[in-house]
N, C-alpha and C positions, 0 to 999 in steps of 0.2 A: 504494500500500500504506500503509494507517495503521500509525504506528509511534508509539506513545505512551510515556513516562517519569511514573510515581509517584510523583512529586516533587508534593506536595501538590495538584493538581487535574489530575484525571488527563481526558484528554481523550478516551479509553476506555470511562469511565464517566460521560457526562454531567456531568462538574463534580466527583463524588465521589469524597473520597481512598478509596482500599480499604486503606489499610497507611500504614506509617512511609514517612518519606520514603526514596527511593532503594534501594526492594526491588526493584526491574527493570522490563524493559520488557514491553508487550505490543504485539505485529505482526501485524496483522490485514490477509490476505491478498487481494487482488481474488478468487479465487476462492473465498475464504470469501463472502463480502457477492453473489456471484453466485449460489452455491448457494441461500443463504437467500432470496434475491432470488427465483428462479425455484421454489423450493418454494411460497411464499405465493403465488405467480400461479397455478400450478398448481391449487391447492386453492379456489380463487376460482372459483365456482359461473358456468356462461356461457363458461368460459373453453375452449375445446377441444382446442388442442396450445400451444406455446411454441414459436417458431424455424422457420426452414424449411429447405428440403434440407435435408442430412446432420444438421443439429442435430436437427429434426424428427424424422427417422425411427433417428436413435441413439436418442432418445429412447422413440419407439413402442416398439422393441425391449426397452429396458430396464426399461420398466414390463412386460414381458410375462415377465420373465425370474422362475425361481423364486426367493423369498429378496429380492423389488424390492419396495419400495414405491411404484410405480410414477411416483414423482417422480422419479428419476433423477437422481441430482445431478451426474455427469458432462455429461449434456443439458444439464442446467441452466445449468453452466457456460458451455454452448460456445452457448447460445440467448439469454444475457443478458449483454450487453454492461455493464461497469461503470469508475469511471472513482475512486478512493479516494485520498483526501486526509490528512492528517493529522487533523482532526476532522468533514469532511465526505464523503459519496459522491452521485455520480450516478448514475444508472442508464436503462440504453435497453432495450428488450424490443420484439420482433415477435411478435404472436399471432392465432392464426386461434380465432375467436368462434365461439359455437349460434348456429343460425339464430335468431331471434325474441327474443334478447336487446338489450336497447335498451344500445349501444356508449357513450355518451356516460355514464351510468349505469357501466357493465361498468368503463369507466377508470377513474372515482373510487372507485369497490371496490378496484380493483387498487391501485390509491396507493395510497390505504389500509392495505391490506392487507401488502404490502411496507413501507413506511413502519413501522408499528405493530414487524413483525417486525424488522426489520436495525437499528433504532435501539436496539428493546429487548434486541436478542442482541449486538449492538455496543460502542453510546454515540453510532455515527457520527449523523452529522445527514444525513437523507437530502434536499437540497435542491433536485433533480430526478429525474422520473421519465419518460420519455418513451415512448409507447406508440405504436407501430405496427400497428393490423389490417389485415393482409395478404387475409384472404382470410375467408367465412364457411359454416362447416361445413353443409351441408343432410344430415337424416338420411338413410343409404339410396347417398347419393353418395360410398361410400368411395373407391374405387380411381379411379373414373373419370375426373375431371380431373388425375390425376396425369399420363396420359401426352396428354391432349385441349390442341389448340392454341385459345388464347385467340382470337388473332385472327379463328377463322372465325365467332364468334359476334356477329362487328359487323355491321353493315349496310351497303351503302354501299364496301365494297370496304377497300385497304389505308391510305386516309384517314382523320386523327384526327376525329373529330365534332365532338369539345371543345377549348379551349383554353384 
């Protein structure tokens, strides 16, 4: 949890004082910096859920609910891993892609994207960002690999191929 003091450079706001000295503190929450976190992923074109089980599908839910902006910031939470420091944060995120989206590309958007927001709603310095794609959405295949076991789709029986 960042917890910063206005004592002439405030580590809240990037360097700048907002007030006299010793008007108070500001405590900036993991689950603050996760929400904002997982909003800006969200809205990152390519991107097609945040988090898996239950994060996942609280979230499908919540965007479906009346009065949701279907960013969910509960999901958010519980789908982005964050790690807040007193002027720094880290962040981890699992996310299932569009098919035909070039991932490599999709990540540096995502930085970005995040980066841009939590620093600028912050001050924090966001100094990693770690991305996981779990899985890549094909249209048409909603329900179906949800309950489909991965394994029978190998060849070759219950031996890894690769190592």
């Amino acid at each position: 949890m960042a917890d910063t003091e206005l004592l002439g450079e405030s580590t809240a706001t990037g360097g700048r004082s907002e007030g006299p000295r010793g008007r108070g503190r500001t405590t900036i929450s993991d689950n603050v910096v996760a929400t904002i976190a997982g909003i800006a992923i969200r809205e990152t074109e390519g991107v097609h859920s945040v988090g898996r089980g239950a994060s996942k599908a609280l979230g499908a839910v919540t965007g479906r609910m009346p009065g949701s902006s279907g960013s969910g910031s509960s999901g958010a939470r519980r789908a982005v891993k964050v790690e807040v420091g007193e002027k720094q944060t880290a962040i981890d995120v699992d996310v299932e892609v569009e098919y035909g989206t070039p991932i490599h590309e999709l990540a540096d958007l995502i930085r970005t994207h995040v980066t841009d927001a939590v620093e600028t709603m912050t001050g924090l310095e966001v100094v990693e960002i770690n991305i996981v794609v779990f899985d890549v959405h094909i249209p048409g295949d909603d329900d179906e690999d949800d309950s489909g076991d991965e394994s029978g789709s190998r060849s070759g029986g219950d031996s890894p191929r690769v190592q």
